[in-house]
PASEBA-1860 file (N, C-alpha, C; in nm, 3 decimals):
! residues 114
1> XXXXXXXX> 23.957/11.263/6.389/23.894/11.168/6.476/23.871/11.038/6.397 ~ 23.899/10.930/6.472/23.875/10.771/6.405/23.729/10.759/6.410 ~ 23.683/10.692/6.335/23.509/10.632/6.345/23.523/10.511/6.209 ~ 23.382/10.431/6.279/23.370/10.395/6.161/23.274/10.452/6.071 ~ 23.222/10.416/5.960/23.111/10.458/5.863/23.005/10.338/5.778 ~ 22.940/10.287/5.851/22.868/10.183/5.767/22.774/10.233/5.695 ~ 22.777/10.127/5.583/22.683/10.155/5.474/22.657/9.956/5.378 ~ 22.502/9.986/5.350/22.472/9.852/5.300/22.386/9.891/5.137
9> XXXXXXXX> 22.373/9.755/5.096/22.355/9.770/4.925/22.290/9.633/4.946 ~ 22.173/9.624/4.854/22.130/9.462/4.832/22.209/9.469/4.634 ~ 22.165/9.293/4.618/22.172/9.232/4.443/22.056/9.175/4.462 ~ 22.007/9.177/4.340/21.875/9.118/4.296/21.950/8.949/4.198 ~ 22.064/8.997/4.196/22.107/8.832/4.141/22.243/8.839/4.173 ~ 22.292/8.709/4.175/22.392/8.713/4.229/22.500/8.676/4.102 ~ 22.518/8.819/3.994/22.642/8.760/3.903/22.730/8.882/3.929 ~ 22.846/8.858/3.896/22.971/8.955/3.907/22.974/9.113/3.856
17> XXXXXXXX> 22.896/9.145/3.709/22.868/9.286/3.738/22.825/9.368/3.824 ~ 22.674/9.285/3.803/22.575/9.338/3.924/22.642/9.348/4.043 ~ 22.690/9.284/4.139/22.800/9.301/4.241/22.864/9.386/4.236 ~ 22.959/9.386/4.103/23.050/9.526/4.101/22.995/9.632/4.093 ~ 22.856/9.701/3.989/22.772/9.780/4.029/22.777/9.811/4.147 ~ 22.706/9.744/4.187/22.594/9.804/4.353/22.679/9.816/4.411 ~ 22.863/9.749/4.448/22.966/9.756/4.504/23.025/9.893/4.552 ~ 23.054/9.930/4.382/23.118/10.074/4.336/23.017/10.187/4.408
25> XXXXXXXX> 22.869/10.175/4.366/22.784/10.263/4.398/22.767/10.300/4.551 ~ 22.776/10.222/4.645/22.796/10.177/4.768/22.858/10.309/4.759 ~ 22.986/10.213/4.718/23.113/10.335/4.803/23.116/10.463/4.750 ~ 23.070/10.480/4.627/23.099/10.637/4.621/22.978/10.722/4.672 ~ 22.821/10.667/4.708/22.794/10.685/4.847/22.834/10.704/4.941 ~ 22.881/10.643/4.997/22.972/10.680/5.087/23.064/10.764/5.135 ~ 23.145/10.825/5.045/23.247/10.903/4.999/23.164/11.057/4.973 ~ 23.070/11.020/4.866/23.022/11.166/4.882/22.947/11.251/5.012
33> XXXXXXXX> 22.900/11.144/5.111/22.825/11.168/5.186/22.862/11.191/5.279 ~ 23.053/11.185/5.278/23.106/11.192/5.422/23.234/11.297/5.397 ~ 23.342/11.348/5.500/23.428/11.437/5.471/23.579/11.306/5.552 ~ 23.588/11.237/5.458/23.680/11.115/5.476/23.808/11.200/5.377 ~ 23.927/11.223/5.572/24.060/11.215/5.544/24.164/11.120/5.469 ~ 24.107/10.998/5.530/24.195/10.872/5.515/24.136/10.764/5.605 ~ 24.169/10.699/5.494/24.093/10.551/5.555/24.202/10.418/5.573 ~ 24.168/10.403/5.694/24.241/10.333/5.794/24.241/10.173/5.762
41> XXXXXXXX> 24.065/10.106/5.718/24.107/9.995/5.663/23.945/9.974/5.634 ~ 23.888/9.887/5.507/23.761/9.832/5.487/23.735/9.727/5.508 ~ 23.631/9.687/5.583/23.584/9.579/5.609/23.427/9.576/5.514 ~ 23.440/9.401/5.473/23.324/9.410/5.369/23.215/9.264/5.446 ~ 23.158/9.272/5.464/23.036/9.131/5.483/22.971/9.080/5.404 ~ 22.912/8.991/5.316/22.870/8.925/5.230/22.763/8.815/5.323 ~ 22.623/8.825/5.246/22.531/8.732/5.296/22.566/8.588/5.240 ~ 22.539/8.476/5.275/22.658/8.347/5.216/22.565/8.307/5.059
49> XXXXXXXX> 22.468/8.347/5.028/22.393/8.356/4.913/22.498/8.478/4.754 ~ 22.614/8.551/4.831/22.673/8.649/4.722/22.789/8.520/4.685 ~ 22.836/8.456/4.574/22.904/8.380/4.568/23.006/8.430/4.438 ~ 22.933/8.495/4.321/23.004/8.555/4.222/23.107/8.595/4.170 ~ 23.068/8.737/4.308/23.206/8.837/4.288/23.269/8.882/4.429 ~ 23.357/8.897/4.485/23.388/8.976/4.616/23.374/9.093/4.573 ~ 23.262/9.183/4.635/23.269/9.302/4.621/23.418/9.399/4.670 ~ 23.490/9.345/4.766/23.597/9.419/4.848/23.691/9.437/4.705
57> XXXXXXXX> 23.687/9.330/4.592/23.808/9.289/4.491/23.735/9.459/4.437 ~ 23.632/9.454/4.355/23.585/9.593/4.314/23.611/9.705/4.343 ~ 23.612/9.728/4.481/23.634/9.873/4.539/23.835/9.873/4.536 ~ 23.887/9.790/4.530/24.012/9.827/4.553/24.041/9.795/4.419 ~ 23.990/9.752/4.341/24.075/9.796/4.177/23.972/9.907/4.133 ~ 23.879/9.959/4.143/23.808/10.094/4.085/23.858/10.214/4.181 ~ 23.870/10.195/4.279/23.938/10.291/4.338/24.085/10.324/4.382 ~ 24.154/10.241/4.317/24.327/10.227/4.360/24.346/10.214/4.530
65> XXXXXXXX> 24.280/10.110/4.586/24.344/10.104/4.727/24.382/9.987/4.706 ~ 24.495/10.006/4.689/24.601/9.884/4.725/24.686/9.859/4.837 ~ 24.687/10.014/4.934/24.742/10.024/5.018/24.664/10.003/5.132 ~ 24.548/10.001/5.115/24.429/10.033/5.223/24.394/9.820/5.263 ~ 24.426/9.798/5.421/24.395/9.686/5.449/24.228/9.669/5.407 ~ 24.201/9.580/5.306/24.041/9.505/5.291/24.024/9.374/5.335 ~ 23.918/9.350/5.387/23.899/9.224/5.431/23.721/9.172/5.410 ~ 23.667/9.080/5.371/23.561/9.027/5.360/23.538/8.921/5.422
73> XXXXXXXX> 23.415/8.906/5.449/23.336/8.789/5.576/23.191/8.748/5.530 ~ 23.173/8.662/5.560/23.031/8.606/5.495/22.982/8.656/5.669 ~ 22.854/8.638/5.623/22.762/8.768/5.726/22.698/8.670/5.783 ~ 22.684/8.645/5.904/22.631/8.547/6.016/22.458/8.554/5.949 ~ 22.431/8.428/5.962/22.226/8.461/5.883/22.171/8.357/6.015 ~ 22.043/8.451/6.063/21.995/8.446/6.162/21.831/8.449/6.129 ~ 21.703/8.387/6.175/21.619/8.393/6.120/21.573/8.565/6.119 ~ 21.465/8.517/6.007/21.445/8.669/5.914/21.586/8.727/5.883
81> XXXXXXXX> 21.691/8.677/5.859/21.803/8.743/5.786/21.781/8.812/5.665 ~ 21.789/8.888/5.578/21.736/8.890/5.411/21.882/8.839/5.363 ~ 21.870/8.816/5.225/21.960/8.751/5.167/22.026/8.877/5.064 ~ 22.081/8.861/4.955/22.136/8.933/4.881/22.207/9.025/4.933 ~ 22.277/9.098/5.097/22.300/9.247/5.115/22.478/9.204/5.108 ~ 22.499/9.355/5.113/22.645/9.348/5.086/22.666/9.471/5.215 ~ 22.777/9.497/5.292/22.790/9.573/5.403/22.952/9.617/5.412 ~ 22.945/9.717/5.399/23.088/9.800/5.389/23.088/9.876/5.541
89> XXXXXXXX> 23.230/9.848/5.623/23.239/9.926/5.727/23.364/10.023/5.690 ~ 23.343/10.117/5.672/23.511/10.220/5.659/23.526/10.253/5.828 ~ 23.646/10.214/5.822/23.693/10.249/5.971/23.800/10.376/5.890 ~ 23.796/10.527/5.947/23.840/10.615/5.855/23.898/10.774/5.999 ~ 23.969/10.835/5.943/23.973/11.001/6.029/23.832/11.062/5.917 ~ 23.769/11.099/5.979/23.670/11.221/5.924/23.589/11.261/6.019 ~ 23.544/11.409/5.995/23.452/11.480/6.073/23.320/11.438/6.029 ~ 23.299/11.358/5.976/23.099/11.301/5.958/23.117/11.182/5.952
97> XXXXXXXX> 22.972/11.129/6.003/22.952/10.992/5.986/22.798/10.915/5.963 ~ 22.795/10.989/5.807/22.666/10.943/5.764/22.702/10.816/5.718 ~ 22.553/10.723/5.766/22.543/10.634/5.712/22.518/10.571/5.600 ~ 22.510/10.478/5.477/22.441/10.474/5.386/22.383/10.341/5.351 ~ 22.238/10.358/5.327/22.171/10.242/5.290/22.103/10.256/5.172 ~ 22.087/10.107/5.112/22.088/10.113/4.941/21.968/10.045/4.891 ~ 21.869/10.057/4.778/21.814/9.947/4.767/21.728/9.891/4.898 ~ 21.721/9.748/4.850/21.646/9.697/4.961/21.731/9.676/5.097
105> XXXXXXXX> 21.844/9.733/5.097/21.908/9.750/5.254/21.879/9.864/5.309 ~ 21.807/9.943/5.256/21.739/10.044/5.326/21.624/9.985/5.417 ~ 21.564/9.874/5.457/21.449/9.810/5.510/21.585/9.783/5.666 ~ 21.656/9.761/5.600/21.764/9.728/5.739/21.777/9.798/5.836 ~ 21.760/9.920/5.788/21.775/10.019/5.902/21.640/10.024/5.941 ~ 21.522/10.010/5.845/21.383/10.052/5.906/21.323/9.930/6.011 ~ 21.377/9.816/6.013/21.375/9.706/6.138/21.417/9.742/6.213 ~ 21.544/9.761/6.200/21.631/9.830/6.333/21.607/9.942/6.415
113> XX> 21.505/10.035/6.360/21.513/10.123/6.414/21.333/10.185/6.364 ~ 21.283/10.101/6.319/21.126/10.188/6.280/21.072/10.245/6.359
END
């Protein structure tokens, strides 16, 4: 079955490790938390405050998807937006679809849904 799988991560600064960190960590969140066949394509969002590093560049050289369509977008900011988050959508075949939230993007879901 197709689905997607979102999952979010904040940075406390905006330099290129740290990015790649919280990036990597993201996704293998993700990965452990789900029973992902194959993944169809990643979509990444960036708050317009992440300027550093593209997190999407991270996940496809630490994880060898070179084959896998990635794409990144600066993330529409709307009042009370928070700044720093990073947002991975796997559009993927798998039988689960846990979500994952990181850090202070865990507050994201608790707005959304407290």
């Amino acid at each position: 079955m197709m689905i997607g799988i979102r999952g979010a991560t904040s940075i406390e600064k905006n330099e290129k490790e740290h990015i790649i960190s919280r990036s990597i960590e993201l996704y293998n969140k993700i990965i452990e938390n789900n029973n992902i066949k194959n993944i169809i394509a990643i979509l990444c969002s960036v708050t317009p405050d992440i300027t550093a590093y593209n997190p999407i560049t991270a996940i496809r050289e630490n994880f060898n998807l070179n084959k896998v369509p990635l794409m990144t977008f600066q993330e529409a900011m709307f009042e009370d937006s928070k700044e720093g988050i990073i947002r991975f959508l796997i559009l993927c075949e798998s039988e689960t679809q846990n979500f994952v939230f990181l850090h202070e993007a865990k507050n994201l879901r608790n707005d959304l849904f407290g």
